[in-house]
C-alpha positions as CSV (number, residue, x, y, z in Angstrom):
1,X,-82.8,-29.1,-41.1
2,X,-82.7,-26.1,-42.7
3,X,-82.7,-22.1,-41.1
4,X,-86.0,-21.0,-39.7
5,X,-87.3,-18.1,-41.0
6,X,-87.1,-14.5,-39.7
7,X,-88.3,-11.3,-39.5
8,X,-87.4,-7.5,-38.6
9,X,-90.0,-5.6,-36.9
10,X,-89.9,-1.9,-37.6
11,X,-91.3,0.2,-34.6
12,X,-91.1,3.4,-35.7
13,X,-92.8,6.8,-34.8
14,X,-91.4,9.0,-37.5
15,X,-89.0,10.0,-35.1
16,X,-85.7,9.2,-36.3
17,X,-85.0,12.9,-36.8
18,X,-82.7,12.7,-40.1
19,X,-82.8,12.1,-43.3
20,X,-79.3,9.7,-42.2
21,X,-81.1,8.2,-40.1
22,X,-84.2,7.6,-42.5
23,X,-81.4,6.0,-45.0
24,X,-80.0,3.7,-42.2
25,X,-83.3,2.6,-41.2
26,X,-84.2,1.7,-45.4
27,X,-80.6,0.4,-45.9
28,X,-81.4,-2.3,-42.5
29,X,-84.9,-3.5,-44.2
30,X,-82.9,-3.9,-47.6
31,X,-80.1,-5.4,-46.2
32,X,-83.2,-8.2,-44.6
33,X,-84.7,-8.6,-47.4
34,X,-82.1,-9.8,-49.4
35,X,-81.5,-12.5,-46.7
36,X,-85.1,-13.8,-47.1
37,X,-86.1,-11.8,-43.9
38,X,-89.8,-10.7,-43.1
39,X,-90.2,-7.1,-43.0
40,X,-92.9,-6.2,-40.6
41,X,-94.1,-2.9,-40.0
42,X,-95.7,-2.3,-36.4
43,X,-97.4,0.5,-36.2
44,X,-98.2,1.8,-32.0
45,X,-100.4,4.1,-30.7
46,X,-97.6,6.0,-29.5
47,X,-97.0,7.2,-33.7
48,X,-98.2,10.6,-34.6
49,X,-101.3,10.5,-36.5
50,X,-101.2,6.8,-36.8
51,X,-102.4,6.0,-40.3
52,X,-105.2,3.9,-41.3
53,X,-104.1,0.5,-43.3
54,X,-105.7,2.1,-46.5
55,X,-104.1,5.4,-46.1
56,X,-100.6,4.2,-45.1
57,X,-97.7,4.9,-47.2
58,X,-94.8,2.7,-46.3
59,X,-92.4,4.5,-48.7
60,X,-92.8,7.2,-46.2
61,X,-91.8,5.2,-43.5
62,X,-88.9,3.9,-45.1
63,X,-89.8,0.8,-44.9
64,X,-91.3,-1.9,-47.5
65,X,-92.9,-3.7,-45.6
66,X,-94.0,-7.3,-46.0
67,X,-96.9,-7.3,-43.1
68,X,-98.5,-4.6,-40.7
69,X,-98.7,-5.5,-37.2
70,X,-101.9,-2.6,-35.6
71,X,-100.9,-3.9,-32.1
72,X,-103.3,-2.2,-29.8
73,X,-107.1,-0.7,-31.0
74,X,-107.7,1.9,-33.0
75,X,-109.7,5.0,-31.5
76,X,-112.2,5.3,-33.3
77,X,-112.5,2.0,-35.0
78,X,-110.4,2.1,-38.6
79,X,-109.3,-1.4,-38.8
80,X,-112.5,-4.1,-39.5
81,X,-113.2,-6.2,-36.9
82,X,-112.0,-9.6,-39.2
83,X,-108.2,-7.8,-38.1
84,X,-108.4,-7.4,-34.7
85,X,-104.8,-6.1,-33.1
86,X,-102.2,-8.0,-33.3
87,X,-98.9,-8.1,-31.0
88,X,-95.1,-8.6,-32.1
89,X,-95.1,-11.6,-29.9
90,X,-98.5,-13.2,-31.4
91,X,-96.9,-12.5,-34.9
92,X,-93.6,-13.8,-33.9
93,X,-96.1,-17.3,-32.6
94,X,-98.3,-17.1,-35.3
95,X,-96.0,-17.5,-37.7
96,X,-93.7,-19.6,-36.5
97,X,-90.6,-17.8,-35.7
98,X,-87.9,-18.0,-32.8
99,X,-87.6,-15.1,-31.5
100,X,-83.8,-15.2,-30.7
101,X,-83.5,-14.9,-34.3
102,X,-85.8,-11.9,-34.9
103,X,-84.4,-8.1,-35.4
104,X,-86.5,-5.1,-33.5
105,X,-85.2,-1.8,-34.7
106,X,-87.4,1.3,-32.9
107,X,-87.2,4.9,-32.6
108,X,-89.2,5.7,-29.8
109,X,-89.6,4.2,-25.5
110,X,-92.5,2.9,-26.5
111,X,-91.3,0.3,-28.7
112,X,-89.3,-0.7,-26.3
113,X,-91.7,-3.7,-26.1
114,X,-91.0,-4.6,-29.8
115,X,-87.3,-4.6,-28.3
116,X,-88.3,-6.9,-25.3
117,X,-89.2,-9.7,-27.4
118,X,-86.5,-10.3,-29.8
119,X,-83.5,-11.6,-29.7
120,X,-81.8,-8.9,-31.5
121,X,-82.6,-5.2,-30.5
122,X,-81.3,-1.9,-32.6
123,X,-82.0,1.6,-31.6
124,X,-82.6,4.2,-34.3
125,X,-82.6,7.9,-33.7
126,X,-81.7,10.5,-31.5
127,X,-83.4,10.1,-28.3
128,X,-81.6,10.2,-25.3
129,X,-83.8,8.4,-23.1
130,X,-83.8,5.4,-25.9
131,X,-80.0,6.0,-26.7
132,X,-79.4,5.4,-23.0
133,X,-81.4,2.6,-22.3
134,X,-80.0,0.9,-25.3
135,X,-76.4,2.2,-24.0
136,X,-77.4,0.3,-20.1
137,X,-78.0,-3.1,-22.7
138,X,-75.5,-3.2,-25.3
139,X,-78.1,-2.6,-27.8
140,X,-76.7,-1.2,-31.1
141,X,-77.8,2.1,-32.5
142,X,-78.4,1.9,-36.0
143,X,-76.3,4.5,-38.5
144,X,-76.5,4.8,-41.9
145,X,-72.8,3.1,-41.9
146,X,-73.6,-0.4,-41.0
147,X,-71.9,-3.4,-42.3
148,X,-74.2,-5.2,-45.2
149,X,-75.3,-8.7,-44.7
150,X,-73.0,-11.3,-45.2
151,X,-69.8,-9.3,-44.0
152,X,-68.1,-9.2,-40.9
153,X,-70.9,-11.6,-39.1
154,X,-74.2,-13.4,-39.8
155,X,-76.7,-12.4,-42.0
156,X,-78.8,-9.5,-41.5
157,X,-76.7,-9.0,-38.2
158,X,-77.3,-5.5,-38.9
């Protein structure tokens, strides 16, 4: 039987404060998608001016991403009612993926969540309440000088 697929959910709030940082975090979803990896997007209420599907610009998230998880309502209504929210654990079901094999990389407390459910966690960013709760679970926090797939460990073990 072959590998089941995967996916790396991006959680981030426009907070990873650098443009090192901003490199790291497009270098990771590269770095998946050249291992077949789904690239998902999860956009939280906790983002600044959360964007509306239409309007979004993943570019300027750093991220190209292969599906947009809205997991919680919009106020006011932006997103038609035929895509109703979706969470990172309904996406991970609904499509059919162990989560164990799934990469969360977030830049913010509240997606700690996003790094609740899979089975491989990375921090990204500066923030010190983050940093140290990823520090208290042996959670990596990304850098822009990661190892690329397929060195030193399994693919997209970044």
């Amino acid at each position: 039987m072959g590998e089941s697929m995967r996916a790396a959910f991006f959680d981030l709030g426009g907070r990873h404060s650098s443009l090192r940082h901003s490199r790291a975090v497009r270098a990771a979803a590269a770095r998946h998608r050249s291992v077949g990896d789904l690239v998902v997007l999860v956009l939280s209420r906790d983002q600044p001016k959360r964007p509306t599907p239409a309007a979004l610009s993943l570019e300027t998230l750093g991220v190209d991403a292969d599906l947009v998880l809205l997991p919680e309502p919009v106020d006011p209504p932006t997103v038609p009612e035929s895509h109703p929210p979706v969470t990172v654990i309904e996406a991970i079901t609904l499509l059919g993926l162990d989560p164990a094999c799934c990469f969360g990389y977030v830049d913010h407390c509240g997606g700690l969540r996003t790094l609740a459910v899979v089975g491989n966690p990375r921090v990204v960013g500066l923030d010190p309440d983050l940093a140290a709760h990823a520090d208290s679970h042996g959670w990596p926090i990304l850098s822009e000088s990661q190892t690329p797939v397929g060195q030193a460990g399994p693919p997209g073990a970044q």
